[in-house]
DRENPA-3360 file (N, C-alpha, C; in nm, 2 decimals, always signed):
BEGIN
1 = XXXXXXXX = +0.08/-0.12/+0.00/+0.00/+0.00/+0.00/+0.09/+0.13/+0.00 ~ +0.02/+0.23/+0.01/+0.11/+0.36/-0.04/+0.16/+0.44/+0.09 ~ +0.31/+0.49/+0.09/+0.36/+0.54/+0.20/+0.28/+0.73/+0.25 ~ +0.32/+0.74/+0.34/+0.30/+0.90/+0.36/+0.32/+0.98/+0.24 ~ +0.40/+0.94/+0.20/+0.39/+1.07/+0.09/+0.27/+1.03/-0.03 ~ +0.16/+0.95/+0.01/+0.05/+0.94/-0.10/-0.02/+1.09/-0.09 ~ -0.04/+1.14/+0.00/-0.16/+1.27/-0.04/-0.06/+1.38/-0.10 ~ +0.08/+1.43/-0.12/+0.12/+1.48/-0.24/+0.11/+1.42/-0.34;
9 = XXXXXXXX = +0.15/+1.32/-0.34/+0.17/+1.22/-0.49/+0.03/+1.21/-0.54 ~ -0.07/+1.22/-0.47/-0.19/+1.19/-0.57/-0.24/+1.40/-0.62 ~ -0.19/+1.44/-0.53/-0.23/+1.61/-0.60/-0.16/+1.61/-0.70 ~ -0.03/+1.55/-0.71/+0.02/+1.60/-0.82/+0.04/+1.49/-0.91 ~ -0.07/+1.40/-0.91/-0.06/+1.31/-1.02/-0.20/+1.34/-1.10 ~ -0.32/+1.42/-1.00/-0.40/+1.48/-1.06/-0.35/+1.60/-1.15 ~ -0.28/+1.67/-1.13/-0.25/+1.80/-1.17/-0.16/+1.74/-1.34 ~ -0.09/+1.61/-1.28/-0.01/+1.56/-1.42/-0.08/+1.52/-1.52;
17 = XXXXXXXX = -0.19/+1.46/-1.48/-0.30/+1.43/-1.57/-0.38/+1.51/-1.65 ~ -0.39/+1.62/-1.63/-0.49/+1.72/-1.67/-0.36/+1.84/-1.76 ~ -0.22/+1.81/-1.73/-0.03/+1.87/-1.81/-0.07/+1.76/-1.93 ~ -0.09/+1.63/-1.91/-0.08/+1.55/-2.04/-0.14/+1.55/-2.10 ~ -0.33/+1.61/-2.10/-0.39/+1.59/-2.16/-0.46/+1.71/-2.24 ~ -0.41/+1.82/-2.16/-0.42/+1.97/-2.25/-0.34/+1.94/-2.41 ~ -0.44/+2.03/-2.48/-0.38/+1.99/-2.63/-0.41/+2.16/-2.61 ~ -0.31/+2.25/-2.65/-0.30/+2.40/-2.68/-0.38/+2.45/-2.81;
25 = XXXXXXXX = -0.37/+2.33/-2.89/-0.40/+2.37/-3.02/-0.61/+2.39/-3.03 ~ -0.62/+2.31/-2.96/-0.74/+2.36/-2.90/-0.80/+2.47/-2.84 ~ -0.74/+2.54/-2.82/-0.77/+2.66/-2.77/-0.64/+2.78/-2.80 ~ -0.65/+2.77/-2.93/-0.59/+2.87/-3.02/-0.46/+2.88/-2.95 ~ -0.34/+2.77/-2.97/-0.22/+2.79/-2.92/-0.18/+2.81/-2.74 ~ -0.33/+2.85/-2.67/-0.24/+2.92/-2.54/-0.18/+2.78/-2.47 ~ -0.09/+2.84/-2.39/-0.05/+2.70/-2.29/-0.09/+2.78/-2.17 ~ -0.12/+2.67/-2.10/-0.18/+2.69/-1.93/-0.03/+2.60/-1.83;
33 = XXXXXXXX = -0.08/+2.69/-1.74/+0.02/+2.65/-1.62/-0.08/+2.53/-1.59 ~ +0.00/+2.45/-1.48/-0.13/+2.33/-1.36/-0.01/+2.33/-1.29 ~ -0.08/+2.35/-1.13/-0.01/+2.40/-1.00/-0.09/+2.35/-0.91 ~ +0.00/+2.29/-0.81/-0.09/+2.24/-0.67/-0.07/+2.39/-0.58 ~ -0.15/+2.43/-0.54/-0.16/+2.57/-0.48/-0.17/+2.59/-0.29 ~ -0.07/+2.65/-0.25/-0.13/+2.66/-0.13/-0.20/+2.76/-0.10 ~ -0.24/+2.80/+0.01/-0.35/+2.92/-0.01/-0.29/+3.06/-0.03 ~ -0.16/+3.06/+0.02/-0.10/+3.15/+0.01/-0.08/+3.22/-0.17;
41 = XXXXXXXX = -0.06/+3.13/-0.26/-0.06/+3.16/-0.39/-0.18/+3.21/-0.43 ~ -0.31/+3.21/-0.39/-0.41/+3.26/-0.38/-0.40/+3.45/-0.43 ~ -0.28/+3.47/-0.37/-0.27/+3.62/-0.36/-0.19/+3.68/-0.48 ~ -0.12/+3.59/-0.55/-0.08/+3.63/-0.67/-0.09/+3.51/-0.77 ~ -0.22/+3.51/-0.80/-0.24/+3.40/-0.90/-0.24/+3.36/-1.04 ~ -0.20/+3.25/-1.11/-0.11/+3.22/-1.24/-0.24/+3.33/-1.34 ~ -0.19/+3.34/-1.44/-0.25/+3.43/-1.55/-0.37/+3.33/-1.60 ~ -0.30/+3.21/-1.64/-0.40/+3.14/-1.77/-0.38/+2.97/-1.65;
49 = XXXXXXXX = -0.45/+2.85/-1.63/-0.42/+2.79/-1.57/-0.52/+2.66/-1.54 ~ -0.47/+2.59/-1.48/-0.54/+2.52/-1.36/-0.50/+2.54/-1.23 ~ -0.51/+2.56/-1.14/-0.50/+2.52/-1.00/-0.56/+2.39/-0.93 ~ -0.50/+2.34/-0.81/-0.56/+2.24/-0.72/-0.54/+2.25/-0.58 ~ -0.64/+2.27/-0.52/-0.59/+2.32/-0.38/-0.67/+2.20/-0.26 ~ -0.56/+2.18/-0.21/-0.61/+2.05/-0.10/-0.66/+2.11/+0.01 ~ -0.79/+2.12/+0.01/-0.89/+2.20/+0.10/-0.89/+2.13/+0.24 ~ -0.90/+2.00/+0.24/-0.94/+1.92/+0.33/-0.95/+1.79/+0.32;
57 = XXXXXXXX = -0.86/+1.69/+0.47/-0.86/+1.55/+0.46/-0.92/+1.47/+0.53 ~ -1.03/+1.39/+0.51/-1.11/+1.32/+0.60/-1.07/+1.15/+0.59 ~ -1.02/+1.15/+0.70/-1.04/+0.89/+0.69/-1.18/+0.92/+0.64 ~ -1.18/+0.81/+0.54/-1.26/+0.75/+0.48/-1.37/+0.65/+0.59 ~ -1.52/+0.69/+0.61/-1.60/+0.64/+0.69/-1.62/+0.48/+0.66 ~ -1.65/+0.47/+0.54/-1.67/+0.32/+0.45/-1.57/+0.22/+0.56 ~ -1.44/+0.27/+0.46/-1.31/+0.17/+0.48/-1.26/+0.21/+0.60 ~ -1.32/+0.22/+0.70/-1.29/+0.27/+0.84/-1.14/+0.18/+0.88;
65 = XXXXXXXX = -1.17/+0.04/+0.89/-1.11/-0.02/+0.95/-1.01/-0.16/+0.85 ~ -0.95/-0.14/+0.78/-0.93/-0.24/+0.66/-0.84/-0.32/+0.74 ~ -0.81/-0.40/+0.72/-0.72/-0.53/+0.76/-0.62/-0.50/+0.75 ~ -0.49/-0.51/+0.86/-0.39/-0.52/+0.85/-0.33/-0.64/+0.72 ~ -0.22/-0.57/+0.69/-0.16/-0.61/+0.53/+0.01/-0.72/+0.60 ~ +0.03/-0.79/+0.52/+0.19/-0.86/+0.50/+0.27/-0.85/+0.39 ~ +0.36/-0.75/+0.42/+0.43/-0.71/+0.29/+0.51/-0.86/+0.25 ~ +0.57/-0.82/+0.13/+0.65/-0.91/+0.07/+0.73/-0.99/+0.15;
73 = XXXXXXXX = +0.78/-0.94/+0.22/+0.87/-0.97/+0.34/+0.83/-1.10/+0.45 ~ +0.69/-1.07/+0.40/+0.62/-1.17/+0.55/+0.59/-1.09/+0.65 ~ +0.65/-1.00/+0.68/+0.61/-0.90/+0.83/+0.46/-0.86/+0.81 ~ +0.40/-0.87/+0.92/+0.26/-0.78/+0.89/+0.27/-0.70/+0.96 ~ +0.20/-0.52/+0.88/+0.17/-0.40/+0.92/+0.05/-0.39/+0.99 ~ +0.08/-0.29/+1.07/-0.06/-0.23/+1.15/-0.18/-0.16/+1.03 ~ -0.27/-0.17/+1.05/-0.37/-0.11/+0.95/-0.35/+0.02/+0.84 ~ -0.40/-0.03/+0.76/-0.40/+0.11/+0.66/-0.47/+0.24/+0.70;
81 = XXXXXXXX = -0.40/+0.31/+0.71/-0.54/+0.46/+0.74/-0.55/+0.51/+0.57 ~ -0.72/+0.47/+0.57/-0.74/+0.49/+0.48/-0.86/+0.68/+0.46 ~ -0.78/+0.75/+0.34/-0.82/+0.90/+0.34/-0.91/+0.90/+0.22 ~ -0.93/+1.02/+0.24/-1.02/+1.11/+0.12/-0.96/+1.26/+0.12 ~ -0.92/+1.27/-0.01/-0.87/+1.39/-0.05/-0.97/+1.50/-0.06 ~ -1.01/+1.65/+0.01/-1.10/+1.72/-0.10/-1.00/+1.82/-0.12 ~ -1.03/+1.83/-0.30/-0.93/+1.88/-0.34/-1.06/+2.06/-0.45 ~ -0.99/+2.14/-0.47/-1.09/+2.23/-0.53/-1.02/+2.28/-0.66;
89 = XXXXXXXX = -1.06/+2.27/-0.78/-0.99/+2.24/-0.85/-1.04/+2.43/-0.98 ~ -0.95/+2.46/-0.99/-1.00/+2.60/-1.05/-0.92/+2.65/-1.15 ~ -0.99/+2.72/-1.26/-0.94/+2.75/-1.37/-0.91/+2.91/-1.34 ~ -0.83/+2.95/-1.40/-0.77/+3.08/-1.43/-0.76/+3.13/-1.55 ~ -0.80/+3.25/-1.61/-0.76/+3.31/-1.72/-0.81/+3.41/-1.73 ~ -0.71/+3.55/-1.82/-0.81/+3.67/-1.80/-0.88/+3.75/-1.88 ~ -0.97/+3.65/-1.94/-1.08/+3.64/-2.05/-1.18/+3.54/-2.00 ~ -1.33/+3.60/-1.93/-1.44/+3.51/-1.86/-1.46/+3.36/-1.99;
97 = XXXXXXXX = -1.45/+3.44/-2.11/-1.49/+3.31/-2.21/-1.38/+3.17/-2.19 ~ -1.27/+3.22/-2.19/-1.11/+3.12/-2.18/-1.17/+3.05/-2.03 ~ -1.14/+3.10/-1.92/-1.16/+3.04/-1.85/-1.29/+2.93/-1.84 ~ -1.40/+3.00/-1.93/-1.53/+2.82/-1.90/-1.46/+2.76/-1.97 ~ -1.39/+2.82/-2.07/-1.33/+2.67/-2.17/-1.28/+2.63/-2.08 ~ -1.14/+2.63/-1.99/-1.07/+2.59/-1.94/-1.15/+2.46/-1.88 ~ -1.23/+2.54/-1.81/-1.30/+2.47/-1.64/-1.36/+2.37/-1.74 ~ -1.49/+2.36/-1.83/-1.56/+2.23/-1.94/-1.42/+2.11/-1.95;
105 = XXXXXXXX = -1.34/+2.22/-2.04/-1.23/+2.07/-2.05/-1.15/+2.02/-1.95 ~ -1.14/+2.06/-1.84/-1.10/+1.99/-1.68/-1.22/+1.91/-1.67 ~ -1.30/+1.98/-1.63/-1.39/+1.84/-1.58/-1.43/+1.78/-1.67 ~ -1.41/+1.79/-1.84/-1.45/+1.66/-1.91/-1.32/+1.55/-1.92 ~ -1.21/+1.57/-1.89/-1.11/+1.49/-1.89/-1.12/+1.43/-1.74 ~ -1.11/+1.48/-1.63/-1.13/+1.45/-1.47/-1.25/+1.33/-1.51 ~ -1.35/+1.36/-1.59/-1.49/+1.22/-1.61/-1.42/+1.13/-1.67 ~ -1.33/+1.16/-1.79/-1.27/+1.07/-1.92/-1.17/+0.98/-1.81;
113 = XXXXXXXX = -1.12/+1.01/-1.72/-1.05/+0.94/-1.64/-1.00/+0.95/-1.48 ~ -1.15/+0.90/-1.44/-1.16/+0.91/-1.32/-1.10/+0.81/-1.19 ~ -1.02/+0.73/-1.26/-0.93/+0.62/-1.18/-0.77/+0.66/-1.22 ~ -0.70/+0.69/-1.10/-0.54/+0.75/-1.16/-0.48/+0.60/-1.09 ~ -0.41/+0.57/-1.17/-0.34/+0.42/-1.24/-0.17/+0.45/-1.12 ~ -0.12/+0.38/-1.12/-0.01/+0.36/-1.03/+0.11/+0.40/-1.10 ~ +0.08/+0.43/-1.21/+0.25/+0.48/-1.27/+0.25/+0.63/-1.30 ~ +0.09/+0.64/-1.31/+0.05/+0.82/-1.28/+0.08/+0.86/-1.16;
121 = XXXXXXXX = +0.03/+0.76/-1.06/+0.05/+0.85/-0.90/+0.20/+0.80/-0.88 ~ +0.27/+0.74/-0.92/+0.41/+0.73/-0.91/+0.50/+0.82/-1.00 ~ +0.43/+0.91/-1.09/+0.51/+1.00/-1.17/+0.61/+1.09/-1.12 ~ +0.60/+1.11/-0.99/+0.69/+1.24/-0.93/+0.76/+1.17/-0.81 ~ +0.75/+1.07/-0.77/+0.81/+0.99/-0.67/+0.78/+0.88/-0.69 ~ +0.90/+0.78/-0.71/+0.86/+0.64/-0.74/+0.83/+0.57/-0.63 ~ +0.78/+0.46/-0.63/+0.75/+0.39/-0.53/+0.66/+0.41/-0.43 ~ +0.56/+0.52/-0.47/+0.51/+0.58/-0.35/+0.37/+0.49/-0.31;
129 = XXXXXXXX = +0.30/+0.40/-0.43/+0.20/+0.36/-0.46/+0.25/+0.18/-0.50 ~ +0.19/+0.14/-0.49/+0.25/-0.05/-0.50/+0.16/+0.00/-0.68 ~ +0.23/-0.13/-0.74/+0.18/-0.14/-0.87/+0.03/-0.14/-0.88 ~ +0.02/-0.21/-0.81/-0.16/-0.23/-0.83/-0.31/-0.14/-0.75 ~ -0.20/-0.06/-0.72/-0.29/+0.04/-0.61/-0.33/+0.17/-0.73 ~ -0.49/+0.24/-0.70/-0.52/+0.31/-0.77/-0.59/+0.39/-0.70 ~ -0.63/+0.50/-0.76/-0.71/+0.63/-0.65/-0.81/+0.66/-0.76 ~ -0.95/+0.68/-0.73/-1.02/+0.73/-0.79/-1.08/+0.87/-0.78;
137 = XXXXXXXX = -1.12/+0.94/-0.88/-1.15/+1.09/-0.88/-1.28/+1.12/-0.88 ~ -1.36/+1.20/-0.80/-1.53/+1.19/-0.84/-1.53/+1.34/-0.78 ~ -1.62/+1.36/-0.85/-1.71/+1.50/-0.80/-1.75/+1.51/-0.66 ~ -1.69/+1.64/-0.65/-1.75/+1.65/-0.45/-1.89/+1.71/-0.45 ~ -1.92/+1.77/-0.34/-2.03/+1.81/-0.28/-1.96/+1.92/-0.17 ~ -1.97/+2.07/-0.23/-1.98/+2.14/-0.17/-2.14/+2.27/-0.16 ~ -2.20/+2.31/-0.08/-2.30/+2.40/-0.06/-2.25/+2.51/-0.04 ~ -2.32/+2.62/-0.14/-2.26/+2.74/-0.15/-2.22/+2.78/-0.03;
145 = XXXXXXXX = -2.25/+2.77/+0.06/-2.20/+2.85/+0.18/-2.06/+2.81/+0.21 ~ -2.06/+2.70/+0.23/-1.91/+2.65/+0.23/-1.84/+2.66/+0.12 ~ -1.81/+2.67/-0.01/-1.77/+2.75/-0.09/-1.73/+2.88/-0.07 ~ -1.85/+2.96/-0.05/-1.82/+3.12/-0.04/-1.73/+3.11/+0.13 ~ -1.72/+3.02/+0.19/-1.67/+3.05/+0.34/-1.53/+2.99/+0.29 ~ -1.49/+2.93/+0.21/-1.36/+2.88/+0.16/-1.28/+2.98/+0.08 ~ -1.37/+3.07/-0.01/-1.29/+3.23/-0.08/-1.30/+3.31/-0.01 ~ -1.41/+3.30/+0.16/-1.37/+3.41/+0.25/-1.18/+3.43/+0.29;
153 = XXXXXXXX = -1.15/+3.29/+0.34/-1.05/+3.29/+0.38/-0.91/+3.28/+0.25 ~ -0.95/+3.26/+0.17/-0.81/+3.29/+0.09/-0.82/+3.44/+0.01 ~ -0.66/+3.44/+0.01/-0.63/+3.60/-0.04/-0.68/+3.65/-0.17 ~ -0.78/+3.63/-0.20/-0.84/+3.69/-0.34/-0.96/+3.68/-0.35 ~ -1.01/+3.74/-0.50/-1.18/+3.74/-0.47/-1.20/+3.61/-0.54 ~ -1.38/+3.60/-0.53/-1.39/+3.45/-0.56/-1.42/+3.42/-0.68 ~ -1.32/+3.34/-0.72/-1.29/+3.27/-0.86/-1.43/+3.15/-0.86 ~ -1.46/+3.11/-0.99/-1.53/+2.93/-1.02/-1.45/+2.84/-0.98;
161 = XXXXXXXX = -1.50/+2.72/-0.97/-1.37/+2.61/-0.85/-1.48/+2.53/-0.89 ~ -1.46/+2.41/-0.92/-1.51/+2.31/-0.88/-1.42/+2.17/-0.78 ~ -1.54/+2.10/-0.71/-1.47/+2.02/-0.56/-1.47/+1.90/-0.62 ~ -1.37/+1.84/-0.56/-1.35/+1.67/-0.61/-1.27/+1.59/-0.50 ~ -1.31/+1.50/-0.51/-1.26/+1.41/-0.41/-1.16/+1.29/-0.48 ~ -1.04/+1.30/-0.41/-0.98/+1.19/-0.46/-0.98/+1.08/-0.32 ~ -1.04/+0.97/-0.38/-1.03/+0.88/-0.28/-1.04/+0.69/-0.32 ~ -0.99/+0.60/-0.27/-0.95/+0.60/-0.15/-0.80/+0.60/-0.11;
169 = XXXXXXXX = -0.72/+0.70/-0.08/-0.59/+0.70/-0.04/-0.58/+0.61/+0.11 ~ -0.48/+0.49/+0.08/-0.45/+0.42/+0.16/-0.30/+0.41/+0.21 ~ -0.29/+0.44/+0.30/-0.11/+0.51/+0.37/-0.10/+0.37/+0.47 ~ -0.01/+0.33/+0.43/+0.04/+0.20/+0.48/+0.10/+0.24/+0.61 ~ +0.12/+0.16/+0.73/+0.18/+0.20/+0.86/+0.36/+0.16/+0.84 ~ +0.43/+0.23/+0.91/+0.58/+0.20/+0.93/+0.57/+0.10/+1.04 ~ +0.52/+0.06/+1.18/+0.54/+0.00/+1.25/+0.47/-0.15/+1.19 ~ +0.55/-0.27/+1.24/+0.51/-0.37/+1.22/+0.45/-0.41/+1.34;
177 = XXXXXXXX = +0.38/-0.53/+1.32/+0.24/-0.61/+1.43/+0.37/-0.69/+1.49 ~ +0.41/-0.69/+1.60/+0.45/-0.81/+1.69/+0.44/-0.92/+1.65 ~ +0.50/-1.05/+1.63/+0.48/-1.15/+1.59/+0.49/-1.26/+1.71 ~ +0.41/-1.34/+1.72/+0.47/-1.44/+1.82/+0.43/-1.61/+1.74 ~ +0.45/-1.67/+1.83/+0.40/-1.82/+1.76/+0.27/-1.85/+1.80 ~ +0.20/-1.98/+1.76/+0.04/-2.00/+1.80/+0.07/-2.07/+1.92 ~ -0.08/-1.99/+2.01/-0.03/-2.14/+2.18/-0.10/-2.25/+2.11 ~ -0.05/-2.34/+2.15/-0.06/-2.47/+2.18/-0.09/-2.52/+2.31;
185 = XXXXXXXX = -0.07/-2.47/+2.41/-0.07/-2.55/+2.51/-0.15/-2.46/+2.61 ~ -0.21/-2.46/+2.69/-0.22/-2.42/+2.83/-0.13/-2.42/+2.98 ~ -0.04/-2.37/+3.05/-0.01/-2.46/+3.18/-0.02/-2.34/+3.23 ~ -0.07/-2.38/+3.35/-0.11/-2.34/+3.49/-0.04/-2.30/+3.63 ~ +0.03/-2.19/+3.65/+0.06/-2.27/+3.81/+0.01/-2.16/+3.89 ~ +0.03/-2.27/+3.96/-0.05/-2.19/+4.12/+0.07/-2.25/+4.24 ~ +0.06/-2.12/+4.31/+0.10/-2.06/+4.43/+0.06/-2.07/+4.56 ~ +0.13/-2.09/+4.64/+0.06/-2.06/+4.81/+0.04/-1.95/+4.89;
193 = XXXXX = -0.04/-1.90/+4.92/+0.00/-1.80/+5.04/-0.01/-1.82/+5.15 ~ +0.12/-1.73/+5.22/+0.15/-1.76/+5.36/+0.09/-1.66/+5.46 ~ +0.02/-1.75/+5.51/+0.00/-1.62/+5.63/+0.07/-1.54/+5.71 ~ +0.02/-1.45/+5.78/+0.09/-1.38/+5.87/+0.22/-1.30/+5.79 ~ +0.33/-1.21/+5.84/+0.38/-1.17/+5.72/+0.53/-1.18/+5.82;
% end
């Protein structure tokens, strides 16, 4: 399963996905930036673009409790904590027309491929994801209010954004499970006590 560093690695294997599938020529030559953003960048933001901003991380309610794993080695790990990314995903440009384009062809490519593959989320750090491990991308659910209370607090006025969830990110444990052997046996002893002292 995937080490600590899975919740960078999957922002920026979303952001790589949406770098490889921009075609410029589509939209009359321009190139766009794609930037994982902290809020801080909020305050001087790219010209033409995508952004992706990791708003918030919740354990995943479902997969609360998944089974401790046995790596290759034979050792077994303590449980996976398994996450959910919400990520808010926003276009930039400074022409209102450019920008819907922008934002349609993000979320028609984010639908075109909604499962990010293990050599995608391993693009910027190898090994971060086991071969067979995969994260999927889906539309979130945010209510305007929480929205507008999310561009309260970052340094600029409020841009379109749409919310997405990458999930299920599974972060494998460093400590291993104690091992012992199986009982077999039962024995017993018992003790006397002495009176008086």
């Amino acid at each position: 399963m995937a080490t600590f560093r899975a919740v960078g690695a999957t922002c920026e294997a979303v952001i790589r996905l949406l770098q490889q599938a921009w075609q410029p020529e589509l939209f009359d030559n321009t190139e766009l930036q794609f930037k994982v953003y902290r809020s801080r960048h909020f305050a001087t933001p790219m010209d033409t673009g995508v952004s992706l901003f990791l708003y918030r991380v919740l354990v995943n309610g479902v997969q609360r409790t998944p089974p401790s794993s046995v790596g290759p080695n034979g050792v077994a790990r303590r449980t996976q904590l398994p996450l959910d990314l919400h990520l808010l995903l926003t276009p930039w440009a400074k022409e209102a027309s450019l920008e819907q384009e922008i934002l349609g062809w993000m979320m028609r490519t984010l639908e075109d491929t909604p499962i990010l593959p293990a050599a995608l989320l391993n693009s910027l750090a190898a090994d971060v994801f086991a071969p067979d491990e995969t994260v999927e991308i889906v539309a979130g659910q945010l209510s305007n209010e929480e929205l507008f209370r999310i561009w309260d607090v970052l340094p600029t006025d409020f841009q379109i954004s749409v919310p997405y969830v990458a999930r299920v990110v599974r972060i494998e444990s460093l400590l291993e499970l104690p091992s012992a052997a199986p009982v077999l046996s039962r024995r017993l002893d018992f003790g006397v006590l002495k009176e008086g002292g």
